[in-house]
VEXDREN-2710 file (C-alpha; in Angstrom, 1 decimal):
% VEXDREN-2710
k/r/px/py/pz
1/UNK/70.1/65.7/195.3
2/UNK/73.2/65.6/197.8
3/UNK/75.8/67.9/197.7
4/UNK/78.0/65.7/196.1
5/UNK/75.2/64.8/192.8
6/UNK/74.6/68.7/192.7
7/UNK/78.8/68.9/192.6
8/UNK/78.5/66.2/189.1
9/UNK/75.8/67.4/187.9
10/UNK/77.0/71.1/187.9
11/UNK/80.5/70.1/186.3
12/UNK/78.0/68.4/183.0
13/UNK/75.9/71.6/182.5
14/UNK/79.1/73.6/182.3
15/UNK/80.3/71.1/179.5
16/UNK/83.3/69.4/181.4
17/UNK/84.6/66.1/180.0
18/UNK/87.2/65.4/182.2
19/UNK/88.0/65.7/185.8
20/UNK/92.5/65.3/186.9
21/UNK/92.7/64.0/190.7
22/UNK/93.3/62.0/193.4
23/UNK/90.6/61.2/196.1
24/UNK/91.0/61.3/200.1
25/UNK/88.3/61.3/203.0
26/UNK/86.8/64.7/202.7
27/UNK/86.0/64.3/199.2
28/UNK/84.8/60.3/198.7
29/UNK/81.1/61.5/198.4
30/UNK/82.0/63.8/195.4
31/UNK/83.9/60.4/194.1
32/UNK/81.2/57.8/194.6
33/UNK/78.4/60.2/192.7
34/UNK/81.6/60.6/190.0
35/UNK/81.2/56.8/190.0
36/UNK/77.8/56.4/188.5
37/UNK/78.7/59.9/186.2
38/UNK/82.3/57.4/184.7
39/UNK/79.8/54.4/184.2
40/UNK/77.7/56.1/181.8
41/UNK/80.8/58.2/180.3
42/UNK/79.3/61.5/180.8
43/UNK/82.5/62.1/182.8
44/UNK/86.3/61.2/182.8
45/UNK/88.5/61.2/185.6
46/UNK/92.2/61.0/185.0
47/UNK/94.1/59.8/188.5
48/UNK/97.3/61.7/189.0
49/UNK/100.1/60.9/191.4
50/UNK/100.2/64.5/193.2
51/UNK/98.4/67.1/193.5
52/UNK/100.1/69.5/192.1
53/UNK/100.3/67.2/189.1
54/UNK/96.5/67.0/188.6
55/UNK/96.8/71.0/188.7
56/UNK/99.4/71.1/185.9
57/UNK/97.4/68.5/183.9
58/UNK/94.4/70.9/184.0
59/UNK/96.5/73.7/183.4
60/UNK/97.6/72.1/180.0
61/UNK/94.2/70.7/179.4
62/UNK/92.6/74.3/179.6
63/UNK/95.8/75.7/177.3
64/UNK/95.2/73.1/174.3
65/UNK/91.4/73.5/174.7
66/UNK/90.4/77.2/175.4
67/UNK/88.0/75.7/177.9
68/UNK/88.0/75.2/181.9
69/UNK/90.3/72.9/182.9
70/UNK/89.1/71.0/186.2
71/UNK/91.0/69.1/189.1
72/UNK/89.7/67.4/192.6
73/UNK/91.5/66.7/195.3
74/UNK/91.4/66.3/198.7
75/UNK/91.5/68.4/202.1
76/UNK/94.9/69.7/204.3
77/UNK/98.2/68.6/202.6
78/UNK/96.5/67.8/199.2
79/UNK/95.5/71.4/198.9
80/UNK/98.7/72.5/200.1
81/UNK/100.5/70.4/197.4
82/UNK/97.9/71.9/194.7
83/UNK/99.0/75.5/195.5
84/UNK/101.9/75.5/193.2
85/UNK/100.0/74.5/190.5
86/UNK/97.3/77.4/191.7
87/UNK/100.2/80.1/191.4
88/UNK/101.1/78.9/188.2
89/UNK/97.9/79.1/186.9
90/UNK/97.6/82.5/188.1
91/UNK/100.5/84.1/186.6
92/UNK/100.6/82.4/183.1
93/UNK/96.3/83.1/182.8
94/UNK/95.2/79.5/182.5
95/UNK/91.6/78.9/183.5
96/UNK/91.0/76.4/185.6
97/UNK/88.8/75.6/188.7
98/UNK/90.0/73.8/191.6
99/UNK/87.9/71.4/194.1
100/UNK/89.0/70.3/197.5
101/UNK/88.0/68.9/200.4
102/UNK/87.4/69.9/203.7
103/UNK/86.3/68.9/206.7
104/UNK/82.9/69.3/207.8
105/UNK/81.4/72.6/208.5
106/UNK/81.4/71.8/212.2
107/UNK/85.0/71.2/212.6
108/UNK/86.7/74.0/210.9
109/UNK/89.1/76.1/212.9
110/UNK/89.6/72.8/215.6
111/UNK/92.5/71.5/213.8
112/UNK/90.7/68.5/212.7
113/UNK/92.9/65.7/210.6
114/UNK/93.6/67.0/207.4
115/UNK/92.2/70.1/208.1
116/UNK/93.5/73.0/206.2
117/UNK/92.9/77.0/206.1
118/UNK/92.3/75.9/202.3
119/UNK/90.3/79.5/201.3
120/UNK/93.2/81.3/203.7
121/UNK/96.2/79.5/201.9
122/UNK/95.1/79.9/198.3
123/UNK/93.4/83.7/198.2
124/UNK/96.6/84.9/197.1
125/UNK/97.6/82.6/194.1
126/UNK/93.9/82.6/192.7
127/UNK/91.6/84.8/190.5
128/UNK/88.8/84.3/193.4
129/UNK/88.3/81.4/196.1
130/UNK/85.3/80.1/198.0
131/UNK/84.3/77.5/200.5
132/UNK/80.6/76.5/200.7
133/UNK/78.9/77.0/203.8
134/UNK/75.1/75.9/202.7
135/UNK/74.5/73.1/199.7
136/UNK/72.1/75.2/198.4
137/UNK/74.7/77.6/197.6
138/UNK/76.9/75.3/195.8
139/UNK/75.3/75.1/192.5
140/UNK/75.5/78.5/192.0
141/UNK/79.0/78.9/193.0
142/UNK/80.4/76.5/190.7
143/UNK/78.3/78.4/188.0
144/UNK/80.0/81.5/188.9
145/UNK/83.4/79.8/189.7
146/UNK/83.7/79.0/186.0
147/UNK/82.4/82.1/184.5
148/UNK/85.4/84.1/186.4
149/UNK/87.8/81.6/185.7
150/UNK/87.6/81.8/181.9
151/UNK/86.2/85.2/181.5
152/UNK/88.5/88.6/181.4
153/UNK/91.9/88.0/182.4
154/UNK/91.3/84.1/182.5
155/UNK/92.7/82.4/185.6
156/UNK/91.8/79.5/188.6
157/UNK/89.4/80.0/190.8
158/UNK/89.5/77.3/194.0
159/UNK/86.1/76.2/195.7
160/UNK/86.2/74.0/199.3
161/UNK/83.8/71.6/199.4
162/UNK/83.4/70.8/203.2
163/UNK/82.5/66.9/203.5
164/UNK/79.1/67.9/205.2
165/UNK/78.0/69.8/202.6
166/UNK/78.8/66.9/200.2
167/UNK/76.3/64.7/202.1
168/UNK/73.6/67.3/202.9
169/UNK/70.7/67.7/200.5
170/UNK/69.2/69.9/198.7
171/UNK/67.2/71.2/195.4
172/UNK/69.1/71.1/192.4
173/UNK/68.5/74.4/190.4
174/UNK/71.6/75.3/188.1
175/UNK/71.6/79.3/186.9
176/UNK/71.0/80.1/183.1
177/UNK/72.8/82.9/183.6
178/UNK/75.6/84.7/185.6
179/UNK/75.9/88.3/186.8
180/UNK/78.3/89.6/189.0
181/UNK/77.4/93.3/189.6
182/UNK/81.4/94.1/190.6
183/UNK/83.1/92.1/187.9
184/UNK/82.4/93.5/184.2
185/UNK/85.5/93.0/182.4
186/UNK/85.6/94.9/179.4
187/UNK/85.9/93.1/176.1
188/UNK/85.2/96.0/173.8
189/UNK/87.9/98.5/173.1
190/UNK/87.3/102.2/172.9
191/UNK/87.1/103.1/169.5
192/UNK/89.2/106.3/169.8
193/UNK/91.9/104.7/171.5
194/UNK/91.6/102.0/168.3
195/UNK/91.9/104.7/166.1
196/UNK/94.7/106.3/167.4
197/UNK/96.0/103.0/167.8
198/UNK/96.0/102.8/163.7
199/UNK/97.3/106.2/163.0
200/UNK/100.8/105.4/165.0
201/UNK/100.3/102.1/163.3
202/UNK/100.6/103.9/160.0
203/UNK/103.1/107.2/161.2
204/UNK/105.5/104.6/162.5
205/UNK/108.9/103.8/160.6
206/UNK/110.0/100.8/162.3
207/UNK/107.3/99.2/164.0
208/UNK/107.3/96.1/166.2
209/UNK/104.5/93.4/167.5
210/UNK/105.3/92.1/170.7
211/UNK/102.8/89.4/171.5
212/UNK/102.2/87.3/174.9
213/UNK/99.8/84.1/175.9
214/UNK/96.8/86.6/176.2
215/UNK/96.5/86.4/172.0
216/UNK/96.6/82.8/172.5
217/UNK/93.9/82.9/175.3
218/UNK/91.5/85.2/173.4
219/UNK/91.6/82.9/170.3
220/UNK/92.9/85.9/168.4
221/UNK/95.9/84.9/166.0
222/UNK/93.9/85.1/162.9
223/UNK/93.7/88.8/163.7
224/UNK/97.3/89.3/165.1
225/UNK/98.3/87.5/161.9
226/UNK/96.2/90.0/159.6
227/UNK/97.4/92.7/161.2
228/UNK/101.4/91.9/160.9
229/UNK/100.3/90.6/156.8
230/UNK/98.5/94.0/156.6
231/UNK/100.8/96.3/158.1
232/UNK/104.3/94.6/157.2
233/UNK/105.0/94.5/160.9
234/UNK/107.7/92.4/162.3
235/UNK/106.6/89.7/165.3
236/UNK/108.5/88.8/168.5
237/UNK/107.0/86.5/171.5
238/UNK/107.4/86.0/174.3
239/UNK/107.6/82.3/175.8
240/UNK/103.5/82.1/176.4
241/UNK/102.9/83.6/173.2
242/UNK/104.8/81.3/170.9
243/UNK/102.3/80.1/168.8
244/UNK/100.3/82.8/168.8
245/UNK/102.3/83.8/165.0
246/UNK/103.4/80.9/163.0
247/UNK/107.4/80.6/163.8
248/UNK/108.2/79.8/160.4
249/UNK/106.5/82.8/158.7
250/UNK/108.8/85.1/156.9
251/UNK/107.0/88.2/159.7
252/UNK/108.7/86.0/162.8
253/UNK/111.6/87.0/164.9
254/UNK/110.8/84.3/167.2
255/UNK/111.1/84.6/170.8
256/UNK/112.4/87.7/172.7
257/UNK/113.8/88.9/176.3
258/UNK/116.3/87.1/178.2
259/UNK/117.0/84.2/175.7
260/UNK/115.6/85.4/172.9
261/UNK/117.9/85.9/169.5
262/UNK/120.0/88.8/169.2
263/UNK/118.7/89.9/166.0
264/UNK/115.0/90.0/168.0
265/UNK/116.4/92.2/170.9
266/UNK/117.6/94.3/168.9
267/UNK/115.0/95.0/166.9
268/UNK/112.9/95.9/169.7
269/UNK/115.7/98.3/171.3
270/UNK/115.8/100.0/168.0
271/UNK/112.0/100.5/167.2
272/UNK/109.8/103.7/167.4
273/UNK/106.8/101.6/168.3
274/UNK/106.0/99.0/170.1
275/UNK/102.6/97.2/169.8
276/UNK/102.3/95.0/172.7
277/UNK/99.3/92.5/172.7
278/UNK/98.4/90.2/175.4
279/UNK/101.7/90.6/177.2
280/UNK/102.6/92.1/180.5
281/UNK/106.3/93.6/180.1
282/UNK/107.9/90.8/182.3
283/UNK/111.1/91.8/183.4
284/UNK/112.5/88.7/181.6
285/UNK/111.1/90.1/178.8
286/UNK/112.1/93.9/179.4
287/UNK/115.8/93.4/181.3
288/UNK/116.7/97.0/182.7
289/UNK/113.9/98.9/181.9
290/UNK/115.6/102.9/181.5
291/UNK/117.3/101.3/178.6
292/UNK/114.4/99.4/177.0
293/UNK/113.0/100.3/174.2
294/UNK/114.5/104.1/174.9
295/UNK/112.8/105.7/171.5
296/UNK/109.6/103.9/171.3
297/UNK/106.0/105.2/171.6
298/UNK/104.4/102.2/173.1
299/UNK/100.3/100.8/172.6
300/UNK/99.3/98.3/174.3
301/UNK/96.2/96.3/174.3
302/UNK/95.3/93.8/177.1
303/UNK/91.8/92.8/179.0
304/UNK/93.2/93.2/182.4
305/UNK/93.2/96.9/183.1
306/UNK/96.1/96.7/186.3
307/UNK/98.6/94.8/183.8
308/UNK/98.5/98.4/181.5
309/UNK/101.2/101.0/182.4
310/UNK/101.7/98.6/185.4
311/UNK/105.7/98.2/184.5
312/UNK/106.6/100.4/181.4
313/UNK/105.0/103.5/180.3
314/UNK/102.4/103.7/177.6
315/UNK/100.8/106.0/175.1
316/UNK/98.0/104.3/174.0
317/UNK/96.5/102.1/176.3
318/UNK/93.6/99.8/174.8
319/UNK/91.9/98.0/177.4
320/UNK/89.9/95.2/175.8
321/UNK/89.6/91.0/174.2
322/UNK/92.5/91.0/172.2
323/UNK/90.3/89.4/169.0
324/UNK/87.8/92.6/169.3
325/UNK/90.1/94.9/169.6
326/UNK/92.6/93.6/166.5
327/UNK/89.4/93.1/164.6
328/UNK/88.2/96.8/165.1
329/UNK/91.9/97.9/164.5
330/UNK/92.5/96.2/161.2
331/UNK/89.4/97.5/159.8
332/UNK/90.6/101.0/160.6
333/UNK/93.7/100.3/158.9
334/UNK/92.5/99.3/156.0
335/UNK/89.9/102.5/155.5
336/UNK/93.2/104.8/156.8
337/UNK/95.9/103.5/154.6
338/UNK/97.1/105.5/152.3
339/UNK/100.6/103.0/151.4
340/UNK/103.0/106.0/152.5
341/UNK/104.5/103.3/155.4
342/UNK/105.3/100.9/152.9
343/UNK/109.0/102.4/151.9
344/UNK/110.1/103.1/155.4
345/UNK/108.4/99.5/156.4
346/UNK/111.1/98.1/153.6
347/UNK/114.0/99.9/154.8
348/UNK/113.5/98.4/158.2
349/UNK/113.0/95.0/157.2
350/UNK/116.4/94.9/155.5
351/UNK/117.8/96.4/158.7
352/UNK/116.6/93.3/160.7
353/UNK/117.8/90.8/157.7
354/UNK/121.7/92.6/158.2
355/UNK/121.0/91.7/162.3
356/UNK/120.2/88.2/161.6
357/UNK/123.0/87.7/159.0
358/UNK/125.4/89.9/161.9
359/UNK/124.3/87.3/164.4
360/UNK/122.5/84.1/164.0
361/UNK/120.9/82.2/166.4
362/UNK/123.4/79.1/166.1
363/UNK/125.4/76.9/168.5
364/UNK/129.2/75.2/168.1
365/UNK/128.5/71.7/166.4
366/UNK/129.4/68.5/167.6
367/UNK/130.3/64.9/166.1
368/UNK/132.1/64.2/169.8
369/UNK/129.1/64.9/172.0
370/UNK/125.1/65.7/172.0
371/UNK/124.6/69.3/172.0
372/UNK/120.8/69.9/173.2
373/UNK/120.5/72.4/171.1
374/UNK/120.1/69.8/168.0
375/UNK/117.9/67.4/170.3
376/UNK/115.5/69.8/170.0
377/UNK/115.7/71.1/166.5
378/UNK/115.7/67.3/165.4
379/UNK/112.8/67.0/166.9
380/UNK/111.4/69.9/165.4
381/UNK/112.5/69.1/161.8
382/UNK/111.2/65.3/161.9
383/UNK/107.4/66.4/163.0
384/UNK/107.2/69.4/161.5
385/UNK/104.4/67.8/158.7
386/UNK/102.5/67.0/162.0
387/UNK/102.3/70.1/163.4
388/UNK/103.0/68.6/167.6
389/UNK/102.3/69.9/170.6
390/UNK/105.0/70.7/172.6
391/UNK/105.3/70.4/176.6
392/UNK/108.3/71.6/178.3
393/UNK/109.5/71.7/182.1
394/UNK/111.7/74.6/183.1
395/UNK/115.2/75.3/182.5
396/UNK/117.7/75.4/179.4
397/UNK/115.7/72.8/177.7
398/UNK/112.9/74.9/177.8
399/UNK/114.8/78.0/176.2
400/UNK/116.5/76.2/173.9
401/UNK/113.0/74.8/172.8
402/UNK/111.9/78.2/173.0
403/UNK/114.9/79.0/170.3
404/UNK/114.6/76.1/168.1
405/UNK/111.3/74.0/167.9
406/UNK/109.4/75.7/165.6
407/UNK/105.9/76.2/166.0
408/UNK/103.2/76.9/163.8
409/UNK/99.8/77.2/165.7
410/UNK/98.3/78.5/168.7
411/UNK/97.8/76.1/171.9
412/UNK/101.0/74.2/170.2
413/UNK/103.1/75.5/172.8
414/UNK/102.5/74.3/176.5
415/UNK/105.3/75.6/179.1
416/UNK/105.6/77.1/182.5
417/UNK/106.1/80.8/182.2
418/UNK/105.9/83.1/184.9
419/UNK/106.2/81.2/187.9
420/UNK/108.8/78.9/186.3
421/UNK/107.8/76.0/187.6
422/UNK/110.1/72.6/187.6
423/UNK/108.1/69.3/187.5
424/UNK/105.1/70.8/185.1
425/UNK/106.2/69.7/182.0
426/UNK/105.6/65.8/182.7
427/UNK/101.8/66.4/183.7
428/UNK/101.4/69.1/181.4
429/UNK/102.0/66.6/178.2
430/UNK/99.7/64.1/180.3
431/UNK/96.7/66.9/180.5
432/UNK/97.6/68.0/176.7
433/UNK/97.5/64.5/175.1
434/UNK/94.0/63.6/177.3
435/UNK/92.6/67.3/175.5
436/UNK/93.7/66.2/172.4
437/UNK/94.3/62.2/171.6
438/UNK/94.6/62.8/168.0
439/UNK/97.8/65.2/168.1
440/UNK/101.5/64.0/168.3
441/UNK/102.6/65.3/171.7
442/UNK/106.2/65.8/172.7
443/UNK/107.1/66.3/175.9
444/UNK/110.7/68.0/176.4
445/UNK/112.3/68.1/180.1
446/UNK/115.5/68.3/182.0
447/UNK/116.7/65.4/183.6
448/UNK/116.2/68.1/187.1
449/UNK/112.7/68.5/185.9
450/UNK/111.4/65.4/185.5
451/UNK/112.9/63.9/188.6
452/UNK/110.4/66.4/190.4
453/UNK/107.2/64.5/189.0
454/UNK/108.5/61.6/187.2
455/UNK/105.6/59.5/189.3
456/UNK/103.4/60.8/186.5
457/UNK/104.5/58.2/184.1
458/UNK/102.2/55.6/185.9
459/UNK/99.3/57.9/184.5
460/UNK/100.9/57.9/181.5
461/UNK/100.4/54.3/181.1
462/UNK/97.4/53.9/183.0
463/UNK/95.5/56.1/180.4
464/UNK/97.3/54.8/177.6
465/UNK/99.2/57.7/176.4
466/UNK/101.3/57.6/173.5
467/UNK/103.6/60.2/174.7
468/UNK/107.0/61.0/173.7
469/UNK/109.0/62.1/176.6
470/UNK/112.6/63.6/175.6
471/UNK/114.9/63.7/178.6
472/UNK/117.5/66.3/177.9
473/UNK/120.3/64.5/180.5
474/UNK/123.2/67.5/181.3
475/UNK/123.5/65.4/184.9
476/UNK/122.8/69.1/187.3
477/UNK/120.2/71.6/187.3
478/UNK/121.7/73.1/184.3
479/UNK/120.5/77.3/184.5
480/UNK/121.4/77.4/188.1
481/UNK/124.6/75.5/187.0
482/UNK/125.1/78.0/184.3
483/UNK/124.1/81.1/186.9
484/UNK/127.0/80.0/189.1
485/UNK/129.6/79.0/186.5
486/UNK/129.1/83.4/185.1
487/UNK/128.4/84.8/187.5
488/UNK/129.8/83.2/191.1
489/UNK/132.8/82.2/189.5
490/UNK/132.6/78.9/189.1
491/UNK/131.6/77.7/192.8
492/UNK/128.9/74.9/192.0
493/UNK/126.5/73.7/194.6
494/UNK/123.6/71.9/194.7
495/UNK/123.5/71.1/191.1
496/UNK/125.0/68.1/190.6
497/UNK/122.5/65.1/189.4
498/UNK/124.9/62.4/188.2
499/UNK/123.6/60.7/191.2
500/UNK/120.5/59.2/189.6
501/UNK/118.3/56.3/187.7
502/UNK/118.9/54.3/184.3
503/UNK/116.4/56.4/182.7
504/UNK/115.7/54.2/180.3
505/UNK/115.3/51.2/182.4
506/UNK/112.9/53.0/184.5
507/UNK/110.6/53.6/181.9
508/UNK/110.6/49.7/180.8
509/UNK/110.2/49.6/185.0
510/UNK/106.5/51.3/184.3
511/UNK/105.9/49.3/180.7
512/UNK/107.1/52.4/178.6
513/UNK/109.7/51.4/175.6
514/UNK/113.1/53.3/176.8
515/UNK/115.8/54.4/174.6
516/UNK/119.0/56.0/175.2
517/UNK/121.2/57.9/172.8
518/UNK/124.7/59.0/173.6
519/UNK/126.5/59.9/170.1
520/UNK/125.3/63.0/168.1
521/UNK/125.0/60.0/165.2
522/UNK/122.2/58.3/167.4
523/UNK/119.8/61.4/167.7
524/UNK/118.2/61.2/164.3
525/UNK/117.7/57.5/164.5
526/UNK/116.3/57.1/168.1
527/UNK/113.8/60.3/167.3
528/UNK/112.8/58.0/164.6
529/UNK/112.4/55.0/166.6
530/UNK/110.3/56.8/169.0
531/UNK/108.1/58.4/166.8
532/UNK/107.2/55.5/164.6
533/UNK/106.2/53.6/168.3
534/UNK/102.7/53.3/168.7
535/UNK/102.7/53.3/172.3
536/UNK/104.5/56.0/174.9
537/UNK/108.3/56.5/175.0
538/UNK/111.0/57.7/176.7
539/UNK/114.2/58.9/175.5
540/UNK/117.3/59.5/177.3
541/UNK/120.0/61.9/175.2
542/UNK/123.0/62.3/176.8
543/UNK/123.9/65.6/176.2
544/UNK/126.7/68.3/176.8
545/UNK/126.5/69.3/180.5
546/UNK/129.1/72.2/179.6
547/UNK/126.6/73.3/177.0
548/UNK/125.1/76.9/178.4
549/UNK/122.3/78.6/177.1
550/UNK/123.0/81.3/174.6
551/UNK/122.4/84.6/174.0
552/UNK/121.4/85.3/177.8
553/UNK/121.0/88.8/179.4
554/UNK/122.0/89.0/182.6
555/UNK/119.3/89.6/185.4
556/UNK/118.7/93.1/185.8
557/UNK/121.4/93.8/182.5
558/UNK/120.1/96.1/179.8
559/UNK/119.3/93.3/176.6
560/UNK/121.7/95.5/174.9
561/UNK/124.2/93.8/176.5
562/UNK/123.2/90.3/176.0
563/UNK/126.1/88.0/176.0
564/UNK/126.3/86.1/173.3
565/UNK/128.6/83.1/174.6
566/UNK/130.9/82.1/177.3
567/UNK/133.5/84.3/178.0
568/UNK/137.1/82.9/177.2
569/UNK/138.8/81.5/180.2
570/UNK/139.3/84.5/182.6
571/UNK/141.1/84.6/186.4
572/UNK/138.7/85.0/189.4
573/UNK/139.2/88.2/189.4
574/UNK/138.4/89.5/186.1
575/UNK/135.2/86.8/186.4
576/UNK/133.9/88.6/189.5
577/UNK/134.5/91.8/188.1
578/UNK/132.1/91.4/184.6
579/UNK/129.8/89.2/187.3
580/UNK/129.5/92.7/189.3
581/UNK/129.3/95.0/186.1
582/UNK/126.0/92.6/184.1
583/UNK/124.1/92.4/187.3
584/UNK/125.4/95.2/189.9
585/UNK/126.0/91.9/192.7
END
C-alpha cells in the first residue's frame, strides 16, 4: 500500500467513522485514498472552514462519544491555525489525534512553501507528537498515537505526515496490540488508600464531592452517583464536570468556583472534607488558596499522578480510573457503614438548605428588556423532556449557562474550560450533532464568540445540521466589559461590537431560517419556533448589555468574598479602592 492507503486503512481498524478537515498540497494523497474510503462509506469527512474549527469539532466529537475524535489538515499555517484547538484539547482532557501535512522528507528545515516546524510548534500543547520519517513506521504510529490519546489522562496527540511518505510504499501490517514500556498509567487504585479513603468518608460531618470532566471522561457517573446516594454527600462541579451528577437531583449544588452559586461556595469553605474526583483544583475553581477550604482534610482521586498535590495539599491521594476506584470505594462503604454519619450528614444538609434560602441563585426581572439569564433558563425549561446537548463559546453566556441550563447526563455538556477559548462553541455543536444526529443540540454563544468562527455555518448547512444556534447579543465582549466596568473603573476599550451584521439575515444569507427577538415577551415564542423547525436555526436575542454576571469572585479574591451584585454607584475613588482590595491591582 502507499503511505497514504496505510494512513485510511489504519484510521478503520481503530474504529473511526468520521474524519473533520480541510485539505491542502501536503496532504491530497491522504485525500484521494479518503476518496475511494467516502465512496464505500467506510469513512466520513466533515469539511470545516478553519483549522482550528475541524480541531474543536473533533474535540466535541470525542466529548459526546468517549471515543477518538480525528481531524486532517494540511502543512505550515494550517497547523499553525490548529494549535489552539491542540491546547484546548490539552487542558480540558479531550482525546483526539491530529494529522497534518508536511513537506516532503527532503525539504524539511529549507523553508520550503508551507513548511512548518509542525512537531516543534505543537510539543508543548500535546499529550505526545510525531512526524514520520519511514512509511513503514506509520502504521504503527497511528496505532500508538490513539492508544495515548485516549488512555490515562486522555488528551491529543499530533502526527506529521510528510507528503513523501504519503506516496512511498510499503507493507501494510497494523499491531494487535500496543505496549509502551515508559507509559503505564495506572488505572487501579491502591486499595489502602481506598480504604482510608472510606473511613474519612464515614468520620466526616460535613462532607463535600467536588467533581471535574475526568468523571465524565472515565464513564464513571453511575459510581459518583452511588456514592453521593450512598453516603448522603452533597455534589458541586466544576464547568467540565457538569453532567457528570444529574443538575436536577435533590444531591446537586450545581456549579462551583468563580461563578458558581453562593450557597455552593460556601458549602465547600465550610466542609471538613473534600472529595475531589477527576478535577485539578483550577484556580477558578479554588480563588485564593490560604483561605480555601481552611478546615478540610482533602482526598483526591485522579489518573494523572502530577495533577495530585500539584495546587492544594492532600491527605489521601488515590491515583487511579475514576470508575475503578469509586467502584472499589463504594463497596468498602457499604461493608464499613455502621449509619453513625447519618445524623451529623442531616444536620449539614439543612445548613446548606438555610444558604440557599439566604441566597439564591436569581437575577433582577425584566418586562423592559431581555435579561440572558432567562434566554438560557427558557431554553432549559422548554427541552428539558429531551434531555439536549448543550455547546457553549466562552464568556458570560457560558457562565450563565453554567448557572441555569440544567443538565442531566454525562457528555450533555460541551464547553471550553481551561484554555477558555472564544470561537469553540460554533464547531463544537457542529462535531456534537455529527456524533450524535439523533439528539436535540443547542448551541449557546456570545455575539463576540461567534463572530470568531461564524464561517462554520456553511458546514452547518453543508452537512445538514439541524442546529439551534442561540446568539446571546449584549453588542461588546461582555466579561472583559464587565472586568473593566469593577474593576478599571469604568474605562471601556476594545469591547464594543455594535458595529456588526443583521444576524438574522446572515443566517437566511447561508439558507439557515433566522429569528430575532428583542422583547422579554418574544423569548418563549421564538425558542418555540426554533425548536419545532426541522431544519438549523439561528436566533438573535437582544439582550441587556448592562447585565453582568453574578455572583463573581474576583481573580485572585478569597470565594468568601464573592460579590454578589454590582456595587451601587460609587465615585472613582471609592471604585478604585474595592478594585485594589478584591484583587490586590
Amino acid at each position: 500500500m502507499t503511505g497514504a492507503q496505510i494512513f485510511c486503512e489504519s484510521l478503520k481498524r481503530e474504529g473511526v467513522e468520521v474524519i473533520f478537515g480541510l485539505p491542502g498540497e501536503a496532504v491530497l494523497p491522504a485525500y484521494d485514498a479518503l476518496f475511494d474510503s467516502l465512496n464505500r462509506k467506510e469513512l466520513r469527512h466533515v469539511l470545516a472552514r478553519q483549522e482550528a474549527a475541524a480541531g474543536h469539532a473533533a474535540e466535541a466529537y470525542a466529548r459526546v462519544t468517549g471515543k477518538v475524535g480525528v481531524c486532517l489538515v494540511t502543512s505550515g499555517p494550517a497547523c499553525t491555525n490548529l494549535v489552539t484547538a491542540l491546547a484546548d484539547a490539552q487542558v480540558d482532557s479531550m482525546p483526539i489525534v491530529a494529522f497534518t501535512g508536511q513537506v516532503p522528507t527532503h525539504l524539511i528545515g529549507n523553508d520550503a512553501f508551507q513548511e512548518a516546524d509542525n512537531v516543534g510548534i505543537c510539543r508543548s500543547c500535546t499529550k505526545h507528537n510525531y512526524l514520520v520519517k519511514d512509511v513503514k513506521e506509520l502504521a504503527p504510529i497511528i496505532k500508538e498515537a490513539f492508544y495515548i490519546a485516549r488512555s490515562g489522562r486522555p488528551g491529543p496527540v499530533h502526527v506529521d505526515l510528510p507528503k513523501d511518505i504519503l506516496l512511498k510504499q510499503g507493507e501494510f501490517a497494523y499491531p494487535e496490540k500496543i505496549f509502551l514500556r515508559s507509559y503505564n498509567p495506572t488505572v487501579e487504585g491502591h486499595p489502602g488508600q481506598i480504604k482510608k479513603a472510606a473511613q474519612a468518608i464515614l468520620k466526616a460531618r460535613k462532607p463535600i464531592l467536588y467533581v471535574g470532566g475526568g468523571v465524565i471522561n472515565a464513564d464513571a457517573a453511575p459510581e459518583l452517583r452511588e456514592l453521593a446516594e450512598l453516603a448522603q454527600i452533597p455534589v458541586t462541579m466544576t464547568l467540565m464536570g457538569i453532567g457528570a451528577f444529574p443538575g436536577d437531583h435533590p444531591l446537586s449544588l450545581g456549579m462551583l468556583g468563580m461563578h458558581g452559586a453562593w450557597y455552593t461556595n460556601t458549602a465547600v469553605i465550610n466542609t471538613d472534607l473534600l472529595i475531589a474526583v477527576g478535577a485539578r483544583f483550577d484556580n477558578r475553581v479554588t480563588g485564593k488558596l490560604d483561605a480555601w477550604c481552611p478546615e478540610a482534610e482533602v482526598i483526591h482521586i485522579d489518573i494523572d499522578p502530577t495533577s495530585i498535590a500539584r495546587n492544594f495539599h492532600v491527605e489521601i491521594p488515590i491515583v487511579g480510573d475514576a470508575k475503578h476506584v469509586l467502584a472499589r470505594l463504594n463497596k468498602d462503604l457499604r461493608q464499613l457503614d455502621d449509619g453513625s454519619w447519618k445524623e451529623s450528614r442531616e444536620a449539614w444538609w439543612q445548613q446548606i438548605k438555610a444558604w440557599k434560602a439566604q441566597h439564591p441563585l436569581t437575577y433582577e426581572r425584566s418586562d423592559e428588556i431581555i435579561k440572558p439569564q432567562f434566554v438560557i433558563q427558557e431554553a432549559s425549561r422548554l427541552t428539558s423532556h429531551l434531555d439536549p446537548i448543550v455547546a457553549t463559546d466562552v464568556g458570560q453566556h457560558q457562565m450563565w449557562a453554567g448557572q441555569y441550563f440544567i443538565v442531566n447526563k454525562p457528555r450533555h455538556w460541551v464547553t471550553s474550560g481551561g484554555l477558555g477559548t472564544m470561537g469553540y462553541g460554533l464547531p463544537a455543536a457542529i462535531g456534537a450533532q455529527v456524533a450524535r444526529p439523533d439528539k436535540l443540540v443547542i448551541a449557546l454563544l456570545g455575539d463576540g464568540s461567534f463572530q470568531m468562527n461564524m464561517q462554520e455555518l456553511s458546514t452547518v448547512v453543508e452537512e445538514r445540521l439541524p442546529l439551534k444556534i442561540a446568539i446571546v447579543n449584549n453588542l461588546a465582549h461582555g466579561m472583559v466589559r464587565q472586568w473593566q466596568e469593577l474593576f478599571y473603573n469604568r474605562r471601556f476599550i476594545g469591547i464594543d461590537l455594535s458595529v456588526r451584521p443583521d444576524y438574522a439575515k446572515l443566517a437566511e444569507a447561508f439558507g439557515i431560517l433566522g429569528l430575532r427577538a428583542t422583547k422579554p415577551s418574544e423569548v418563549t415564542p421564538t425558542w418555540e419556533r426554533a425548536l419545532a423547525h426541522p431544519g438549523p436555526v439561528l436566533i438573535d436575542f437582544a439582550v441587556d448589555p448592562e447585565e453582568a454576571c453574578f455572583p463573581m469572585v474576583p481573580a485572585g479574591a478569597a470565594v468568601k468574598d464573592m460579590v454578589l451584585a454590582k456595587p451601587k454607584s460609587e465615585k472613582p475613588e471609592e471604585a478604585k479602592a474595592r478594585a485594589a482590595k478584591l484583587t490586590g491591582f
